[in-house]
C-alpha positions as CSV (number, residue, x, y, z in Angstrom):
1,X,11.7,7.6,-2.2
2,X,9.7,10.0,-0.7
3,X,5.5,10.4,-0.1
4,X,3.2,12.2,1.6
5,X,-0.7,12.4,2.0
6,X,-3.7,11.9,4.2
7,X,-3.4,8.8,6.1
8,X,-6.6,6.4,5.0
9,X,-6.7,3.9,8.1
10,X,-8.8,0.6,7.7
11,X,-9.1,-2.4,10.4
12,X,-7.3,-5.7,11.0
13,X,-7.4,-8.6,9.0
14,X,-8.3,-6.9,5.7
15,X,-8.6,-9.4,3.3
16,X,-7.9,-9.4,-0.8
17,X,-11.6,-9.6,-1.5
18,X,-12.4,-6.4,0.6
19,X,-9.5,-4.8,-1.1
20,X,-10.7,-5.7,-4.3
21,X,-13.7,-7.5,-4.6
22,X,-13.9,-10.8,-7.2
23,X,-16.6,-9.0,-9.3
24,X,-14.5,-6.6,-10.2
25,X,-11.4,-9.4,-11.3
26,X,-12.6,-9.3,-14.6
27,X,-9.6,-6.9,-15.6
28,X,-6.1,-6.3,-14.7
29,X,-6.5,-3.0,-15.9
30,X,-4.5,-0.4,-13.1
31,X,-8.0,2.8,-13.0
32,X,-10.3,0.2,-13.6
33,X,-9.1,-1.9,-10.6
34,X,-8.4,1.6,-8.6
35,X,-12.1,2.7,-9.1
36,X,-13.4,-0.4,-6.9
37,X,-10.5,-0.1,-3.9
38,X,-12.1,-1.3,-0.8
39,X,-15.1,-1.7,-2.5
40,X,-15.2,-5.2,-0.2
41,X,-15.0,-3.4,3.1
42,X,-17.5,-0.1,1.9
43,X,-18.8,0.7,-1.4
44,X,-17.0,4.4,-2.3
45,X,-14.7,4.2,-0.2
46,X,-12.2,5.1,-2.6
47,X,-14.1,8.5,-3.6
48,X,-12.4,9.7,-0.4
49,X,-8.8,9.1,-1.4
50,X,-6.5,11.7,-3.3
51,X,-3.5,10.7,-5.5
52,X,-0.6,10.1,-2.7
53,X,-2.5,9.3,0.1
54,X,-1.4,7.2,2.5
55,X,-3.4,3.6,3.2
56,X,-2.7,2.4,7.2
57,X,-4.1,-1.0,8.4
58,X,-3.9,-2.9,11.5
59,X,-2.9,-6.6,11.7
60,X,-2.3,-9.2,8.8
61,X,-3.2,-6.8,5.5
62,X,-3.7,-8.7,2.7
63,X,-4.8,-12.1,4.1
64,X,-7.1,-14.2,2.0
65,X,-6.3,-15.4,-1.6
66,X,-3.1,-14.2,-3.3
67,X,-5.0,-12.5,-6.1
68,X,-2.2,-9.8,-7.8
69,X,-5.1,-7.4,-8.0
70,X,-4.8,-6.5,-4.4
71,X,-2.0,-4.5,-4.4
72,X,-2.8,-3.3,-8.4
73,X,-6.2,-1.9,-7.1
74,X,-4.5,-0.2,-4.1
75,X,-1.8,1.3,-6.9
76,X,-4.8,2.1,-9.3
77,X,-6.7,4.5,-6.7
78,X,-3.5,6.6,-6.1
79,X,-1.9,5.2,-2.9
80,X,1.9,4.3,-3.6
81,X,2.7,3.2,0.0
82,X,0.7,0.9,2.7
83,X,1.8,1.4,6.7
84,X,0.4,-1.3,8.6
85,X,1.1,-3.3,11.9
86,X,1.7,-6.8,9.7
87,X,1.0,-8.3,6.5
88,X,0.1,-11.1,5.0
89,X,3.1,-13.1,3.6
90,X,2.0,-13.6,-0.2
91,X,0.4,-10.3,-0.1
92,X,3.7,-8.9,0.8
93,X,5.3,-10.2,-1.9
94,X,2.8,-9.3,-4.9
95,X,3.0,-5.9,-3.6
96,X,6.6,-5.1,-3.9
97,X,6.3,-7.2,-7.5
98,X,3.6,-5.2,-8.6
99,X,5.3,-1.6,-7.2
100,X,3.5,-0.8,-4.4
101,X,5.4,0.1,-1.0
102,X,5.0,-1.4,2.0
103,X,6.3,-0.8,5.4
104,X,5.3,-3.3,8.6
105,X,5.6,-0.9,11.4
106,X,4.0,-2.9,14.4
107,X,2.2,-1.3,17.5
108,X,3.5,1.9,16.0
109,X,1.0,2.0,13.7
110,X,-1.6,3.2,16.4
111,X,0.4,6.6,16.0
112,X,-1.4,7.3,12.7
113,X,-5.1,8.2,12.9
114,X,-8.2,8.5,9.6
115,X,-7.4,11.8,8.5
116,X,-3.7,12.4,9.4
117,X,-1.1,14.0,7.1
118,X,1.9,11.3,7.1
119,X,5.5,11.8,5.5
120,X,7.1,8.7,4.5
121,X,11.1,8.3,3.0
122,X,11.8,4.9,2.9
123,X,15.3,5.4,2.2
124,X,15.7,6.6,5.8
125,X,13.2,4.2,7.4
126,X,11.5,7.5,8.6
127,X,7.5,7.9,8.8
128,X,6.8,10.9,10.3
129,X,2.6,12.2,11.4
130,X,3.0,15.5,10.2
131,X,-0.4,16.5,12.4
132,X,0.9,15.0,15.8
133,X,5.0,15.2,15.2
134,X,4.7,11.7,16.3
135,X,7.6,9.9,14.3
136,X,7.9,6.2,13.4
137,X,10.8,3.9,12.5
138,X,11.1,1.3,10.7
139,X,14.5,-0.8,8.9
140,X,15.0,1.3,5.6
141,X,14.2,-0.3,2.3
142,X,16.8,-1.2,0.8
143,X,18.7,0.1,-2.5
144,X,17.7,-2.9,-4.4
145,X,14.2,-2.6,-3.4
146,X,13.9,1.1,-3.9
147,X,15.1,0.1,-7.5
148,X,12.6,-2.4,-8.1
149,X,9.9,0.1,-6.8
150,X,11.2,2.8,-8.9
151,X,10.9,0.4,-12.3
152,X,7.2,0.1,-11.2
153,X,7.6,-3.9,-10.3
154,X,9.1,-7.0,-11.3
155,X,8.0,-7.3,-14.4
156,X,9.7,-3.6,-15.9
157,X,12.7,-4.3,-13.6
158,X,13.7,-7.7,-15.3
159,X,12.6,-6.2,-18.8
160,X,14.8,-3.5,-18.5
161,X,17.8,-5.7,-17.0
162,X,17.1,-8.4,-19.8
163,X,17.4,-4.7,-22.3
């Protein structure tokens, strides 16, 4: 489970309605929801982001209400994987349920700028800033996780075990 892409970095305390904004809950369809990413913290942002970038935050991603569209909308505009210092508990969650990777990196997330071109294998626990050479670890995600992630959620994990 490897990715890499240009590293899109936004602030601290990021909530659910800056990642997706409630006018736009009106669907739980993946593009539709990936069109309006960010749209909460500036309008277009997404217009920036190419399939397999990278999204870096600071402090407690995710905070606010425990909408599943948060982590869909983050999916939807092409970003598979989130680095950030922490994340919000029950965004945490939804995210690995929905199929989005996460990895809580701490202080070392100040070794990722805007604009940086970032390998991640979460296997190895290994993020590495391919601009600076600056590497990060982190604990690797586990085979079970990697699995879930690979079935695009919980909900196509269970289906196919229940199969």
């Amino acid at each position: 489970m490897s990715y890499t892409g240009t590293a899109h970095k936004v602030g601290e305390h990021i909530d659910t309605d800056a990642i997706i904004p409630a006018r736009f809950l009106v669907t739980t369809d993946t593009k539709k929801l990936g069109e309006n990413c960010m749209a909460g913290l500036e309008e277009g942002w997404v217009k920036r982001v190419k399939p397999g970038d990278v999204m870096v935050a600071g402090r407690n991603f995710g905070c606010g209400s425990s909408r599943e569209h948060a982590p869909i909308a983050i999916l939807g505009a092409g970003m598979p994987v989130v680095i950030a210092h922490s994340f919000a508990r029950i965004f945490y969650r939804n995210s690995f349920n929905m199929g989005l990777l996460l990895l809580e990196v701490g202080d070392e997330v100040d070794k990722i700028a805007d604009g940086d071109t970032v390998e991640v294998d979460a296997a190895k626990g290994l993020i590495t800033n391919r601009t600076t050479g600056a590497t990060i670890t982190c604990p690797p995600l586990p085979a079970s996780m990697r699995e879930l992630l690979d079935k695009g959620g919980l909900v196509p994990y269970v289906r196919e075990k229940l199969a």
